[in-house]
C-alpha positions as CSV (number, residue, x, y, z in Angstrom):
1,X,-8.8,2.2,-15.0
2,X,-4.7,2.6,-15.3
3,X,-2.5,-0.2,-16.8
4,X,-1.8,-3.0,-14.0
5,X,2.0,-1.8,-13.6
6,X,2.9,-5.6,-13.3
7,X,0.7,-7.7,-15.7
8,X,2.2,-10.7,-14.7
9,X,1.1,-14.1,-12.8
10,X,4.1,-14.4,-11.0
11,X,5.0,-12.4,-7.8
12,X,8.1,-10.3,-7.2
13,X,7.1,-7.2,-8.0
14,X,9.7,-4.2,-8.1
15,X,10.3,-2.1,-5.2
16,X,10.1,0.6,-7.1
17,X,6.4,0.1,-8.5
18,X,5.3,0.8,-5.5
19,X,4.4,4.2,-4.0
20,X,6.5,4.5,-0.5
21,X,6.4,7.3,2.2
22,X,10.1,8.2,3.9
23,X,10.8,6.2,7.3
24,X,8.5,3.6,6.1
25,X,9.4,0.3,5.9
26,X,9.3,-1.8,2.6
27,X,10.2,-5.4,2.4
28,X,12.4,-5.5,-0.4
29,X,12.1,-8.1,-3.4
30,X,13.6,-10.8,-2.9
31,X,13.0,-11.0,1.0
32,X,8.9,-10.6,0.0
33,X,9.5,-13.4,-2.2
34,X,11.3,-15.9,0.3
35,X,8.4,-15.1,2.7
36,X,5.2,-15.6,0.0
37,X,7.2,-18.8,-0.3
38,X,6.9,-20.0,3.2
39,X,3.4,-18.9,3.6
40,X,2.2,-21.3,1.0
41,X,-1.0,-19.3,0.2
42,X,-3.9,-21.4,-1.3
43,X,-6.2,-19.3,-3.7
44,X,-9.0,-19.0,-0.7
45,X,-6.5,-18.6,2.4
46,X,-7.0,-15.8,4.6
47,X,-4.1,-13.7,5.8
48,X,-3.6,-11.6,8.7
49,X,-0.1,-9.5,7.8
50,X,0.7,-7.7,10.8
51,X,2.7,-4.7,10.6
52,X,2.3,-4.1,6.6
53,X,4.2,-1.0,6.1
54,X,4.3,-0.4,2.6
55,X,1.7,-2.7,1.8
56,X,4.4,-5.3,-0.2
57,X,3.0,-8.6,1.2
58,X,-0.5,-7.4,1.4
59,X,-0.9,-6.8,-2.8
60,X,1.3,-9.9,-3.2
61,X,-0.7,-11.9,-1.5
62,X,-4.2,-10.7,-2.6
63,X,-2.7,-11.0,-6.4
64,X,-2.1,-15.3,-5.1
65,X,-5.4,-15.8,-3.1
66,X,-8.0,-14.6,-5.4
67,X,-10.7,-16.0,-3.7
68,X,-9.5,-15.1,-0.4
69,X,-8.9,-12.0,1.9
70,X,-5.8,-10.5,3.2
71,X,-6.4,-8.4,6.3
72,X,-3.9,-5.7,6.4
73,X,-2.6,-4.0,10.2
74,X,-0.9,-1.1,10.3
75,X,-1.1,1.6,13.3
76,X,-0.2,4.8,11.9
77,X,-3.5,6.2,9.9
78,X,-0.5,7.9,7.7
79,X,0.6,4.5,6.6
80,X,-2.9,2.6,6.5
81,X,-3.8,5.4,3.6
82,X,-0.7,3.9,2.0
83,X,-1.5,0.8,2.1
84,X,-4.6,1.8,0.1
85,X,-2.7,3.8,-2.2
86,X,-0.4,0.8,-3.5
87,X,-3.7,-1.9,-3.3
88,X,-5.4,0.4,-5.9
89,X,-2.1,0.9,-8.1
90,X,-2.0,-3.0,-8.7
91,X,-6.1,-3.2,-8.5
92,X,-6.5,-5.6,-5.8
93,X,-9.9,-5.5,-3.9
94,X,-9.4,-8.5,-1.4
95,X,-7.3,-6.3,0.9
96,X,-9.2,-5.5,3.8
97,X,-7.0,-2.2,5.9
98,X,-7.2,-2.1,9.5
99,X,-6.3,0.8,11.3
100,X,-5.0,-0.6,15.1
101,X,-2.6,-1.6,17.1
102,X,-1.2,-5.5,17.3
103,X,-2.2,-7.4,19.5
104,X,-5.2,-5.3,20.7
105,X,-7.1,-5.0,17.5
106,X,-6.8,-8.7,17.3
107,X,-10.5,-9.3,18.9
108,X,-12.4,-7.0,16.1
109,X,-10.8,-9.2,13.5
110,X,-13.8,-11.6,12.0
111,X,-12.1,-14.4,10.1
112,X,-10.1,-16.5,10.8
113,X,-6.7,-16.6,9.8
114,X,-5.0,-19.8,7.9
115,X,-2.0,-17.4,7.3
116,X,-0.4,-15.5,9.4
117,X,2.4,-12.8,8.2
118,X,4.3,-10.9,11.1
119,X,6.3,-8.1,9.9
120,X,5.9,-6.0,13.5
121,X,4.4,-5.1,16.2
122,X,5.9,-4.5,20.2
123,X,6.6,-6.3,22.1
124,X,6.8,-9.1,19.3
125,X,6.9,-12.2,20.9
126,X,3.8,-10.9,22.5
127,X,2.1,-10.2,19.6
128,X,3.6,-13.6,17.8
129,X,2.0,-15.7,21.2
130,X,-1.5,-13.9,20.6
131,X,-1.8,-14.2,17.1
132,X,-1.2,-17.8,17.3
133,X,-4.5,-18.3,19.3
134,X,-6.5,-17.3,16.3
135,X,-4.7,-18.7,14.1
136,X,-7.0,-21.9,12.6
137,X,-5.3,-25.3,13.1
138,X,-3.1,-26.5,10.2
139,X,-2.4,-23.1,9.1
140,X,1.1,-20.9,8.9
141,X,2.7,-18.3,11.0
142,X,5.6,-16.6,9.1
143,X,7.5,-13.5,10.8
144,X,10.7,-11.5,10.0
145,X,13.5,-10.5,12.4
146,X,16.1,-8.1,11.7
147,X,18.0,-7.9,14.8
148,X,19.3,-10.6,17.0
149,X,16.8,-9.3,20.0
150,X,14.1,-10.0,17.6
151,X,15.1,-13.0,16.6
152,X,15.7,-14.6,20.2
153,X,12.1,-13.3,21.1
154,X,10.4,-15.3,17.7
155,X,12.4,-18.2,18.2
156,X,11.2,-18.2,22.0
157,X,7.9,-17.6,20.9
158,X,8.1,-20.2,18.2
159,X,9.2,-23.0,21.0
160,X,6.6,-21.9,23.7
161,X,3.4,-22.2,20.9
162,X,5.2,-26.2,20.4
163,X,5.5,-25.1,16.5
164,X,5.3,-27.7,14.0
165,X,8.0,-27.8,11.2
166,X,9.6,-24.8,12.4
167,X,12.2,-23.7,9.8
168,X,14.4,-20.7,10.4
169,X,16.8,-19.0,7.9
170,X,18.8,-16.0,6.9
171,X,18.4,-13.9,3.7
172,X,22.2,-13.1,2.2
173,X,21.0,-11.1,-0.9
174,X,23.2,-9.2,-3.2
175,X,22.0,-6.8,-6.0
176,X,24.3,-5.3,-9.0
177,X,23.9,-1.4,-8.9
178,X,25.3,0.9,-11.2
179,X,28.1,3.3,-8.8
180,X,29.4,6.0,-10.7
181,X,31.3,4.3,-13.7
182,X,31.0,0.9,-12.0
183,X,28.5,-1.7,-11.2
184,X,29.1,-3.8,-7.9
185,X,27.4,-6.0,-5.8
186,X,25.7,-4.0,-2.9
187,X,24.3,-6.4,0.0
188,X,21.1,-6.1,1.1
189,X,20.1,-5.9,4.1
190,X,20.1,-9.4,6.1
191,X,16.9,-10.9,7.0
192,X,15.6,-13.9,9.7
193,X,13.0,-15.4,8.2
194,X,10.8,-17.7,10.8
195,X,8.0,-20.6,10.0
196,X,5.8,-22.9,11.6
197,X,2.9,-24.4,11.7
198,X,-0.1,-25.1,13.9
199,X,-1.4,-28.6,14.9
200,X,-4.6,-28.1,16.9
């Protein structure tokens, strides 16, 4: 078995450990590490992370709860093969791909979520409203918005579920690159970053 590219405890791993495909998204660093904040895994919690992409949160996330399962959903078959690509670079066998669309596959799901991550799906607030019914009482819904469309549909959503300490802020991340014979500080792409709880 090959040398676990990030030997380390602590999350934030590289973007550029992982294997990516072009047009695919990645949740970058220091977002992925803002939104593993706000989901305040426990070592047995199970996460649903909707939309996974690249697979960023999902290895994260298995690499914090040990003992519990991360259920990744991704629609394109392309991308779910991926997904599995990057889980067996970092060796993480509690990642559990599911090929399907959001919020139909929702029903085949067998466990229960205490964490929800929401990195897509259409139309979101939709799929935000219908993941929220499975989600267990007490747990977390986190979700991401990059536009302001997307952000006014969360925050609706948000309000309509009666979310519990709902906190709502904006990533302004810079990172020094090297430009020709100069390094600067390039901006990162801003980020809405959306959390709340469940009461009953």
């Amino acid at each position: 078995m090959a040398a676990d590219p990030w030997p380390f405890v602590t999350p934030g791993i590289p973007d550029s450990l992982f294997e990516r495909l072009p047009g695919i998204p990645l949740t970058q660093r220091e977002t992925r590490l803002l939104m593993l904040s706000y989901l305040r895994l426990e070592p047995d919690s199970c996460l649903w992370d909707v939309g996974a992409g690249t697979g960023t949160i999902a290895v994260e996330a298995a690499r914090l709860a040990k003992r519990g399962q991360v259920i990744a959903i991704e629609r394109d078959e392309e991308v779910v093969d991926l997904i599995q690509r990057n889980c067996d670079r970092f060796g993480v066998k509690n990642v559990q791909i599911v090929a399907g669309s959001a919020p139909d596959c929702f029903p085949q799901l067998r466990r229960t979520p205490q964490r929800i991550c929401l990195e897509g799906g259409r139309p979101i607030q939709e799929v935000l409203l219908q993941a929220w019914e499975y989600l267990a009482p007490g747990g977390r819904l986190v979700a991401i918005a990059s536009s302001l469309e997307n952000l006014y549909a969360l925050s609706e959503g948000f309000a309509t579920v009666q979310a519990r300490s709902l906190e709502v802020v904006q990533s302004v991340i810079n990172r020094l690159e090297t430009r020709g014979g100069h390094q600067i500080f390039a901006a990162v792409e801003p980020i809405f970053i959306l959390s709340g709880e469940k009461v009953s």
